[in-house]
ZABAKE-615377 format. One record per atom (N, C-alpha, C): residue number from 1; residue in three letters; atom name; x, y, z. Coordinates in Angstrom, 2 decimals. Atoms other than C-alpha are relative to their C-alpha. Layout:
% ZABAKE-615377
<rec nr="NUM" rest="ala" atom="CA" east="X" north="Y" up="Z"/>
...
This chain:
% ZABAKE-615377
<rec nr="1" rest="unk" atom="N" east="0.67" north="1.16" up="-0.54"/>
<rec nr="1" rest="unk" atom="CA" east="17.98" north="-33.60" up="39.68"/>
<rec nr="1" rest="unk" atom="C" east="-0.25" north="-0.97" up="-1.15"/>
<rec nr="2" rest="unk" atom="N" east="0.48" north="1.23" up="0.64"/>
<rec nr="2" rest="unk" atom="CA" east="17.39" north="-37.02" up="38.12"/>
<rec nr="2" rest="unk" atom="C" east="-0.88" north="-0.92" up="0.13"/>
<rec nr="3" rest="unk" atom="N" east="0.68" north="0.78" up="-0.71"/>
<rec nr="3" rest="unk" atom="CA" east="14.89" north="-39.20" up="38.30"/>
<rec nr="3" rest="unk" atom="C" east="-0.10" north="-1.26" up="-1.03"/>
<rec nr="4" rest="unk" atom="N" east="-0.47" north="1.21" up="0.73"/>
<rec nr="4" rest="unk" atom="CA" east="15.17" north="-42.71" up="36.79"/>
<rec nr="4" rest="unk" atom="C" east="-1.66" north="-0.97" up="0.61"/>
<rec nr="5" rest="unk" atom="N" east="0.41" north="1.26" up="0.06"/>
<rec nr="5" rest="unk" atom="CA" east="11.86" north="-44.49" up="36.08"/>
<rec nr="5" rest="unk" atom="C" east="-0.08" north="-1.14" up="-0.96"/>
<rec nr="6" rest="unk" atom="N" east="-0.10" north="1.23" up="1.09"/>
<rec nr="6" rest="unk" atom="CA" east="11.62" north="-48.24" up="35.01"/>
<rec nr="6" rest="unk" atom="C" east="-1.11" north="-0.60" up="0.35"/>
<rec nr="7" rest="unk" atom="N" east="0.71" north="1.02" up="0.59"/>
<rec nr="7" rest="unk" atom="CA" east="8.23" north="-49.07" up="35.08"/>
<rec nr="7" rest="unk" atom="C" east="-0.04" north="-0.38" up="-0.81"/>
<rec nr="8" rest="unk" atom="N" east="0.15" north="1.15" up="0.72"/>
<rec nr="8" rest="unk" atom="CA" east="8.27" north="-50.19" up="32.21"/>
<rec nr="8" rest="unk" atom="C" east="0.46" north="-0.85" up="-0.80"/>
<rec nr="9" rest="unk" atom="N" east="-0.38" north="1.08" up="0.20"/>
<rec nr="9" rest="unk" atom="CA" east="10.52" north="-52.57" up="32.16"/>
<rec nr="9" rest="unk" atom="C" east="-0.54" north="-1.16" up="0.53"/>
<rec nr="10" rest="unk" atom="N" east="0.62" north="1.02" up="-0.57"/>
<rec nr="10" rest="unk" atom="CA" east="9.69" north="-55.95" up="32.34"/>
<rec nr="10" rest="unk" atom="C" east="0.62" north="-0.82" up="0.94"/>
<rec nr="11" rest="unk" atom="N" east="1.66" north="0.54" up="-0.01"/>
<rec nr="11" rest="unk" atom="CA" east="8.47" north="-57.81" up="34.45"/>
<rec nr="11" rest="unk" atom="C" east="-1.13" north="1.38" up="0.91"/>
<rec nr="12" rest="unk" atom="N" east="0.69" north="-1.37" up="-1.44"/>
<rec nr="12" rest="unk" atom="CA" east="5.90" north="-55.30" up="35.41"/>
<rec nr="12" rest="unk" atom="C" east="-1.61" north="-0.15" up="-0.73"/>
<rec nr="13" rest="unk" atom="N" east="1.49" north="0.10" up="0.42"/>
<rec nr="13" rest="unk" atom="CA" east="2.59" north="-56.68" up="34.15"/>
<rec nr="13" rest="unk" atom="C" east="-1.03" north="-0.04" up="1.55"/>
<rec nr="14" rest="unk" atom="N" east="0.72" north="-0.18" up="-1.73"/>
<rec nr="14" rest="unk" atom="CA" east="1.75" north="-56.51" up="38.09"/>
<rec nr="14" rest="unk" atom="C" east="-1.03" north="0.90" up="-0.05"/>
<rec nr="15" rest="unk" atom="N" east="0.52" north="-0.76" up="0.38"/>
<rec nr="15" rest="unk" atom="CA" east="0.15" north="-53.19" up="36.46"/>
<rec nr="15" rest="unk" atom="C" east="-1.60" north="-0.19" up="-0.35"/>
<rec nr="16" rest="unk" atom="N" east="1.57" north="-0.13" up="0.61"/>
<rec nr="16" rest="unk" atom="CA" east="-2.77" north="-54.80" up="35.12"/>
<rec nr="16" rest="unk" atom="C" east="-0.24" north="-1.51" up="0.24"/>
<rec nr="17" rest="unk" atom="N" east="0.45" north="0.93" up="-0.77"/>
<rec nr="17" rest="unk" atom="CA" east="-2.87" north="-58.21" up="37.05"/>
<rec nr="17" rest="unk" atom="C" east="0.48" north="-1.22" up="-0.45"/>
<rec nr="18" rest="unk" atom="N" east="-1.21" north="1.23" up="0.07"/>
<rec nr="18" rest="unk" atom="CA" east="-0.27" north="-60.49" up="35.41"/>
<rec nr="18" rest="unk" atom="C" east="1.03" north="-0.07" up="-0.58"/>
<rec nr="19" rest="unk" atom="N" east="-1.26" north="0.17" up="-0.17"/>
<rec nr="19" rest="unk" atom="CA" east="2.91" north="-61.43" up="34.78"/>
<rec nr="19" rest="unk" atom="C" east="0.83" north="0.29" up="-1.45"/>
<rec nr="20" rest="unk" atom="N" east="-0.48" north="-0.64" up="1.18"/>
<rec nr="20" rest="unk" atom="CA" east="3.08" north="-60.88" up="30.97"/>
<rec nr="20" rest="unk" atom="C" east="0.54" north="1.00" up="-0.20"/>
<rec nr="21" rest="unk" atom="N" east="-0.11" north="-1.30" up="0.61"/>
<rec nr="21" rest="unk" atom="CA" east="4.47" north="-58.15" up="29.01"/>
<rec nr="21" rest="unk" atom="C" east="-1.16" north="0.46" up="-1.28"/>
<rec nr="22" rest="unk" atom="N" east="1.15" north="-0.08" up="1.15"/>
<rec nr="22" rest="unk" atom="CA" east="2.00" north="-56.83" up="26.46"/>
<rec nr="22" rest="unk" atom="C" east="-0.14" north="1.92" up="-0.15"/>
<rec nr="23" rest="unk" atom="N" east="0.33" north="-1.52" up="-0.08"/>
<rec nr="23" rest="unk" atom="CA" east="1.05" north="-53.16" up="25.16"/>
<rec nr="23" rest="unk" atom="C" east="-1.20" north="0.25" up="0.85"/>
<rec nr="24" rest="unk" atom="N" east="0.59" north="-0.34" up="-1.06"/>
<rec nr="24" rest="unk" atom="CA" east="-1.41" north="-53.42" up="27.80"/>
<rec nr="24" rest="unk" atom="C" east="1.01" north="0.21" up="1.60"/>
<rec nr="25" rest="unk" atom="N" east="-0.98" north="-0.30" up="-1.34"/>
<rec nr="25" rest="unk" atom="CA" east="1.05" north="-53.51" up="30.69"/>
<rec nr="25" rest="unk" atom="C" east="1.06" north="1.06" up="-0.14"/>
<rec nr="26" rest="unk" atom="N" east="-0.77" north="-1.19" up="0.57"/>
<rec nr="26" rest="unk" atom="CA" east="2.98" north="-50.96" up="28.88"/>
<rec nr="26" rest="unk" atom="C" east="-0.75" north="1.34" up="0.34"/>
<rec nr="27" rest="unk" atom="N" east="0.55" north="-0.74" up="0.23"/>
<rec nr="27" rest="unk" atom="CA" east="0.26" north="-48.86" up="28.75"/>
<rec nr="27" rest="unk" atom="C" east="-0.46" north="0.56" up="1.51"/>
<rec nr="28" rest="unk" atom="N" east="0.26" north="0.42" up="-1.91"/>
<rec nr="28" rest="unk" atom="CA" east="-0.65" north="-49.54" up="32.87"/>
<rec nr="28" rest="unk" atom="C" east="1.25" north="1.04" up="0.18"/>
<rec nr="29" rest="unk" atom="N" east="-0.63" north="-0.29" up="-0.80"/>
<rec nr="29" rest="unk" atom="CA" east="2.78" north="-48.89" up="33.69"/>
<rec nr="29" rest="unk" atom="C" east="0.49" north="1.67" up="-0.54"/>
<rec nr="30" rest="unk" atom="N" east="-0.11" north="-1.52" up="0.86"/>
<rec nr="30" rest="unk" atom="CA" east="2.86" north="-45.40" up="31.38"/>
<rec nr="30" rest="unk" atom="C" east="-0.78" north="1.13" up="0.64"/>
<rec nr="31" rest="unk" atom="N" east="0.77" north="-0.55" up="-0.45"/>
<rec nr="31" rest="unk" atom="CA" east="0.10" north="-44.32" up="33.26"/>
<rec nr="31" rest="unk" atom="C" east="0.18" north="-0.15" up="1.79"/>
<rec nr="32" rest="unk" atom="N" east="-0.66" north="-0.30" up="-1.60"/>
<rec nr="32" rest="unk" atom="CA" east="1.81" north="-44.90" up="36.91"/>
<rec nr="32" rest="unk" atom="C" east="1.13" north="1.24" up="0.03"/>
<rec nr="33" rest="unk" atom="N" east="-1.60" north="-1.25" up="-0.27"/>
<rec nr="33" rest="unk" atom="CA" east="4.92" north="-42.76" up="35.84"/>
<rec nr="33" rest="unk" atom="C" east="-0.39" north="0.99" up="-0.54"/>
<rec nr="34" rest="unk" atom="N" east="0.10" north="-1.13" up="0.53"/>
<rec nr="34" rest="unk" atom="CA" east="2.90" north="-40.49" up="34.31"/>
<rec nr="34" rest="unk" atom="C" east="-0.99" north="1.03" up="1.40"/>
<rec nr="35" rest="unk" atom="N" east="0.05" north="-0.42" up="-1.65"/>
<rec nr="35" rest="unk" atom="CA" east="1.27" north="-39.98" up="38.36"/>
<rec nr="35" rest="unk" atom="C" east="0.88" north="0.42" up="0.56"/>
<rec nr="36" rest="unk" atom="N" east="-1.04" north="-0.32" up="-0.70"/>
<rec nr="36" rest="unk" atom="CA" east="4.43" north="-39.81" up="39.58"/>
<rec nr="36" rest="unk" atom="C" east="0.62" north="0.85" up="-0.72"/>
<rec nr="37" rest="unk" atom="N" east="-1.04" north="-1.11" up="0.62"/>
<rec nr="37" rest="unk" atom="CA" east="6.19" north="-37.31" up="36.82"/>
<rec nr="37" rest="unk" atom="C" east="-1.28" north="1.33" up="0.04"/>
<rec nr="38" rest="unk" atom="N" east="0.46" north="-1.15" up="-0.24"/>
<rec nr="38" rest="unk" atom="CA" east="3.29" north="-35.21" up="37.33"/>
<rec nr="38" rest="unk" atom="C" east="-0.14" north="1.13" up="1.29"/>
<rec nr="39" rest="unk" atom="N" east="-0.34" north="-0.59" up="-1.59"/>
<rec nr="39" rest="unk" atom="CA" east="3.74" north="-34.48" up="41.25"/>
<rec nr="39" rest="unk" atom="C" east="1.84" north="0.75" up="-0.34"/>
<rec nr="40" rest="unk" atom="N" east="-1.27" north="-0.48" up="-0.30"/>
<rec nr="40" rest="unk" atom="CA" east="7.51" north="-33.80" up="40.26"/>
<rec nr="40" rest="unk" atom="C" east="0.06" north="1.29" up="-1.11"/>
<rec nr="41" rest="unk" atom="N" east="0.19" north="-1.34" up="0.43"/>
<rec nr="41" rest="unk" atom="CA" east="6.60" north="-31.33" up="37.56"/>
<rec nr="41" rest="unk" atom="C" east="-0.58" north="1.11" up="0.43"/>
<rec nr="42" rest="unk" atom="N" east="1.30" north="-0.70" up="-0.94"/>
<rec nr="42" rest="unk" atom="CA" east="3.62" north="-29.61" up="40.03"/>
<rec nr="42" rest="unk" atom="C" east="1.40" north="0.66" up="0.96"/>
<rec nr="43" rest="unk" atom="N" east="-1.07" north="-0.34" up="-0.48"/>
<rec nr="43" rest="unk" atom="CA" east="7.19" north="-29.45" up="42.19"/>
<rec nr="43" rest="unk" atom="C" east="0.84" north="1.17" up="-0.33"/>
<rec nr="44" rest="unk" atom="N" east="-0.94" north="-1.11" up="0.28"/>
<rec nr="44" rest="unk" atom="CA" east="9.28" north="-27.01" up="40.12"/>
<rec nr="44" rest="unk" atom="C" east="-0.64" north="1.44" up="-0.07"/>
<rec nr="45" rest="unk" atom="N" east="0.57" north="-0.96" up="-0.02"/>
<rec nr="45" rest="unk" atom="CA" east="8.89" north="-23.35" up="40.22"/>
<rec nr="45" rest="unk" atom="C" east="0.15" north="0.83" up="-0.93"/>
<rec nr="46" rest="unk" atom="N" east="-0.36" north="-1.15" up="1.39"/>
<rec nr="46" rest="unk" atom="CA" east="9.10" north="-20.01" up="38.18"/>
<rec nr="46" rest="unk" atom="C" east="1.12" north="0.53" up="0.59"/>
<rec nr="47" rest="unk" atom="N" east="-1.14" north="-0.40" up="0.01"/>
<rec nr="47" rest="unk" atom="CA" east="12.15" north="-18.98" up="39.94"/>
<rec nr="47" rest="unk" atom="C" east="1.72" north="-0.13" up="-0.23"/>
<rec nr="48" rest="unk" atom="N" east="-0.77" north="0.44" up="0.68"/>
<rec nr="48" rest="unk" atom="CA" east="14.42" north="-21.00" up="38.37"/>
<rec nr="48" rest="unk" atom="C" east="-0.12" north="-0.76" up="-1.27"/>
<rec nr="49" rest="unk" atom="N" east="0.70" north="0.79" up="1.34"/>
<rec nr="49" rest="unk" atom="CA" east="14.60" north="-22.51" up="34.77"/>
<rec nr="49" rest="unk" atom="C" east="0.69" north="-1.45" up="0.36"/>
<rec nr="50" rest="unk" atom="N" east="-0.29" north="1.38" up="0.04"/>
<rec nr="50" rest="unk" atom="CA" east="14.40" north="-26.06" up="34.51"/>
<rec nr="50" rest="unk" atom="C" east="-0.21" north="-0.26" up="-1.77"/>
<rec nr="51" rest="unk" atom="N" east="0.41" north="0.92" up="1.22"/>
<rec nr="51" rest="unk" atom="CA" east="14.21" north="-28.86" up="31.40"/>
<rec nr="51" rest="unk" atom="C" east="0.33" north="-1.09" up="0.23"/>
<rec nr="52" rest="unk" atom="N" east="0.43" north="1.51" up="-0.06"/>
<rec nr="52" rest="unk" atom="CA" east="13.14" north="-32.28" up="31.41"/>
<rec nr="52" rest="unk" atom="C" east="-0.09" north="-0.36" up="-1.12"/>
<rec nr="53" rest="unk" atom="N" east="-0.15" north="1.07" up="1.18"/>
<rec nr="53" rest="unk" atom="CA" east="14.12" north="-34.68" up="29.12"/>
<rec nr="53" rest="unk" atom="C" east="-0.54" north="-1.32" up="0.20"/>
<rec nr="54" rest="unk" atom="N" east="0.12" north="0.94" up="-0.41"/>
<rec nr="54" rest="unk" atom="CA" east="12.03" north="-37.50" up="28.80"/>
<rec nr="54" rest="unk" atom="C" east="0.35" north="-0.98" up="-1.29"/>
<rec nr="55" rest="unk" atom="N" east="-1.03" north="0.67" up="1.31"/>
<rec nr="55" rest="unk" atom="CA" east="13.76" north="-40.44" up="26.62"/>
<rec nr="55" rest="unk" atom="C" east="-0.37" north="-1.53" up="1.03"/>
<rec nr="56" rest="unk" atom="N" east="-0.36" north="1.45" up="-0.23"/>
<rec nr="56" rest="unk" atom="CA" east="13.61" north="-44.53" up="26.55"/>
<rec nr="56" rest="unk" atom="C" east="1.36" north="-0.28" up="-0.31"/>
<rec nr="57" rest="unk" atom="N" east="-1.31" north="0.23" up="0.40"/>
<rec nr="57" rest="unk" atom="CA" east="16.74" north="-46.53" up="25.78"/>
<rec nr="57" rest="unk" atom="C" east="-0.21" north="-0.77" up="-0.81"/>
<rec nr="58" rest="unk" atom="N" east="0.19" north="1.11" up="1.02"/>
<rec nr="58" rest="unk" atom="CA" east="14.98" north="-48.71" up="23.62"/>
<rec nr="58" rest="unk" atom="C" east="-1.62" north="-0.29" up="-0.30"/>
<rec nr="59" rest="unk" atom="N" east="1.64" north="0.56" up="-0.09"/>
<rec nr="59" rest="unk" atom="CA" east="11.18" north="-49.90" up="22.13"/>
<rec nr="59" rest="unk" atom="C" east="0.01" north="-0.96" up="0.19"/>
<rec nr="60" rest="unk" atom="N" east="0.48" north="1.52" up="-0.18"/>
<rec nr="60" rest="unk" atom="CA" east="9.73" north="-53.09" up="22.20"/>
<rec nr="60" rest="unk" atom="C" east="-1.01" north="-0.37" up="-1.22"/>
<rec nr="61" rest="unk" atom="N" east="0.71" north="0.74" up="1.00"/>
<rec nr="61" rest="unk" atom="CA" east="8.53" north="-55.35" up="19.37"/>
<rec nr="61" rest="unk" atom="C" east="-1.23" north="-0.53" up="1.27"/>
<rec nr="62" rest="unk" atom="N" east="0.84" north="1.32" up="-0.69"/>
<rec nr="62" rest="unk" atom="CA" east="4.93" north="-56.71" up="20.58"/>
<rec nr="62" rest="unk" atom="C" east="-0.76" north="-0.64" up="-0.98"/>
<rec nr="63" rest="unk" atom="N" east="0.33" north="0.34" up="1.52"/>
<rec nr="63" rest="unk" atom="CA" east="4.39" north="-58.77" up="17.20"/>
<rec nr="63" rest="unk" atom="C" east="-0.12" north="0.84" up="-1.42"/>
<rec nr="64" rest="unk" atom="N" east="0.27" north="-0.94" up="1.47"/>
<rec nr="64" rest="unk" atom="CA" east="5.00" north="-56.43" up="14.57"/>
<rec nr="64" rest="unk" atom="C" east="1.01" north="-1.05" up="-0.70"/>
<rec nr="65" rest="unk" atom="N" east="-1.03" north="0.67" up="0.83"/>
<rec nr="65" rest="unk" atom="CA" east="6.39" north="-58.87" up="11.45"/>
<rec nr="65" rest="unk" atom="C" east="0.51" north="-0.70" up="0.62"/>
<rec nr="66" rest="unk" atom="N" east="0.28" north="1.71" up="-0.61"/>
<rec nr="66" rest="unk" atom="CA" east="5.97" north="-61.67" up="13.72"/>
<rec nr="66" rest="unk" atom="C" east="1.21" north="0.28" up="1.21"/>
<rec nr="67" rest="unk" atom="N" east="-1.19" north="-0.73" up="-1.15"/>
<rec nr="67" rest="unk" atom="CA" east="8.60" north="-59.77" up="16.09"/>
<rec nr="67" rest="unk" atom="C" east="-0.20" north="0.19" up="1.83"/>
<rec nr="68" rest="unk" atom="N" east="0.62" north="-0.37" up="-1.31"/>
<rec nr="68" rest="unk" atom="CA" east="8.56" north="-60.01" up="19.97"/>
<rec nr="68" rest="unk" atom="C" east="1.47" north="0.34" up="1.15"/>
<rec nr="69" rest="unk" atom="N" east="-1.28" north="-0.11" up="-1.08"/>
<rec nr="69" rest="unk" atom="CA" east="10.84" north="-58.29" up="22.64"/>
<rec nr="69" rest="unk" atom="C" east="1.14" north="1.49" up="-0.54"/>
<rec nr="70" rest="unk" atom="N" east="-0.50" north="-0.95" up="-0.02"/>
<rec nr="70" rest="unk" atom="CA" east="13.71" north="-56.30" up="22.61"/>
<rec nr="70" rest="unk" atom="C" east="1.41" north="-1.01" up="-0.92"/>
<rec nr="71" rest="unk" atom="N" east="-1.70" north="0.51" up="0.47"/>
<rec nr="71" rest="unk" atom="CA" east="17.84" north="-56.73" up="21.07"/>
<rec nr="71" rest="unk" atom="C" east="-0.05" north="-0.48" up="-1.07"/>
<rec nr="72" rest="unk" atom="N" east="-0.03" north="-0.16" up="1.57"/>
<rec nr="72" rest="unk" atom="CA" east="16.66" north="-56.93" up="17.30"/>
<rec nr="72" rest="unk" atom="C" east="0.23" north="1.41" up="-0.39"/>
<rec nr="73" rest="unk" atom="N" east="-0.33" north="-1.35" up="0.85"/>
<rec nr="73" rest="unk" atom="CA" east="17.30" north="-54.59" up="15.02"/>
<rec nr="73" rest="unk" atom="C" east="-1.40" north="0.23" up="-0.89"/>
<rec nr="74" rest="unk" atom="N" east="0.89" north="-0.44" up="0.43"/>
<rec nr="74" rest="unk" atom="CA" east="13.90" north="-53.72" up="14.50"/>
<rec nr="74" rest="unk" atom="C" east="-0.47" north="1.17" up="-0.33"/>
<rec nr="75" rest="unk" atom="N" east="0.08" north="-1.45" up="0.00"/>
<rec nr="75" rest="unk" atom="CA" east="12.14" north="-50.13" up="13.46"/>
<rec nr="75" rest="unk" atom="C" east="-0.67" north="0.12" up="1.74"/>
<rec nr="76" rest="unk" atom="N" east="0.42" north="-0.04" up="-1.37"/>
<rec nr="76" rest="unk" atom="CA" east="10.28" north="-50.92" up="16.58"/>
<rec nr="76" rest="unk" atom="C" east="0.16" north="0.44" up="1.53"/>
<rec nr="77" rest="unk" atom="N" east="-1.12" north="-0.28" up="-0.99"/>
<rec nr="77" rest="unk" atom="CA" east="12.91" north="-51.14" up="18.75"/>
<rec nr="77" rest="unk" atom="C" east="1.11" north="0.90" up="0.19"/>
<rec nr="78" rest="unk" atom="N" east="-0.89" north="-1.23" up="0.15"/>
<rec nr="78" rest="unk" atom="CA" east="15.28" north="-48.60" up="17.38"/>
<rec nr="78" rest="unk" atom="C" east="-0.32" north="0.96" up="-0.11"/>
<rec nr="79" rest="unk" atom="N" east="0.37" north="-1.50" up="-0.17"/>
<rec nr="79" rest="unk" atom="CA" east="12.89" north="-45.77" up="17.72"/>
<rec nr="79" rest="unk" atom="C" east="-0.26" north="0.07" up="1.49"/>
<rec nr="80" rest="unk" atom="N" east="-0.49" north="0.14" up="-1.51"/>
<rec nr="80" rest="unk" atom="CA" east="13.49" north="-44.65" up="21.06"/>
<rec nr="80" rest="unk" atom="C" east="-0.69" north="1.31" up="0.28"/>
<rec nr="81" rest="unk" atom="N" east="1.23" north="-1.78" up="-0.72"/>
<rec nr="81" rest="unk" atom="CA" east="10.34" north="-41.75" up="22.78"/>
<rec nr="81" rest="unk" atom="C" east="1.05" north="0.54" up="0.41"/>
<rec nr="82" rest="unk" atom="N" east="-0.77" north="-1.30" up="-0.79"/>
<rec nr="82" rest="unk" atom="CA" east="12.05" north="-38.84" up="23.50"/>
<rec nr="82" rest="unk" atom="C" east="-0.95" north="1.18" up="0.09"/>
<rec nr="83" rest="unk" atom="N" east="0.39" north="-1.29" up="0.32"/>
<rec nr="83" rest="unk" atom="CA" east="10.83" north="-35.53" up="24.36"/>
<rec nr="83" rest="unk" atom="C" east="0.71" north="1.48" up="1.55"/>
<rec nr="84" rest="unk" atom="N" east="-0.58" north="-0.82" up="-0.75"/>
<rec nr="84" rest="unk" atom="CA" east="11.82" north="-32.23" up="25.78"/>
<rec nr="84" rest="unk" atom="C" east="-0.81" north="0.98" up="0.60"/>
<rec nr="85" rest="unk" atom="N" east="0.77" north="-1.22" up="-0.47"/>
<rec nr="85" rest="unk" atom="CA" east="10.41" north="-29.25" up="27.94"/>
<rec nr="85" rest="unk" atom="C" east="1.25" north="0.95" up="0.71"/>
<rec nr="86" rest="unk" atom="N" east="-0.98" north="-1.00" up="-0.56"/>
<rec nr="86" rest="unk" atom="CA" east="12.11" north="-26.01" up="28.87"/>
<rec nr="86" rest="unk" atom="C" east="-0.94" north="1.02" up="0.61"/>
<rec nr="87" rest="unk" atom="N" east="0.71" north="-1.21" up="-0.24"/>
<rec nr="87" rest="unk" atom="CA" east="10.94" north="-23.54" up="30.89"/>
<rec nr="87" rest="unk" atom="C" east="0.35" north="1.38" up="-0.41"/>
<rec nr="88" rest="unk" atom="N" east="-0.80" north="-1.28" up="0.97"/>
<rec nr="88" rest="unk" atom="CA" east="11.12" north="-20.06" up="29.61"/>
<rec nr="88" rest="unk" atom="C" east="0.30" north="0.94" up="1.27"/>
């Protein structure tokens, strides 16, 4: 199974009541998919092994070194959250 979320891509400051992007609407929409990836982990069982990979495709400058957005070659932007879980 796959599950593909994009809150938080922009535009999704809807999260916290406007239209900006900001590490506040980041932070909003981190905390919707983290509602929704917790019902789908509560989902799996012990009779089969699973692992979930969770991964961005990209960060976001929000003024670091006067930097804003995405498609620089920033450290910002080229460190990309990942993480893994396996069941044993």
């Amino acid at each position: 199974m796959r599950v593909n979320v994009s809150a938080t891509h922009v535009p999704h400051g809807h999260y916290v009541g406007d239209s900006g992007d900001s590490w506040q609407s980041q932070a909003a929409a981190l905390a919707y998919t983290d509602e929704h990836l917790g019902r789908l982990v509560d989902g799996l069982t012990d009779k089969e092994r699973w692992l979930i990979i969770m991964c961005a495709d990209h960060g976001d400058a929000f003024g670091e070194d006067g930097y804003r957005g995405r498609g620089i070659a920033h450290p910002t932007v080229l460190n990309v959250p990942f993480a893994v879980w396996l069941s044993e």
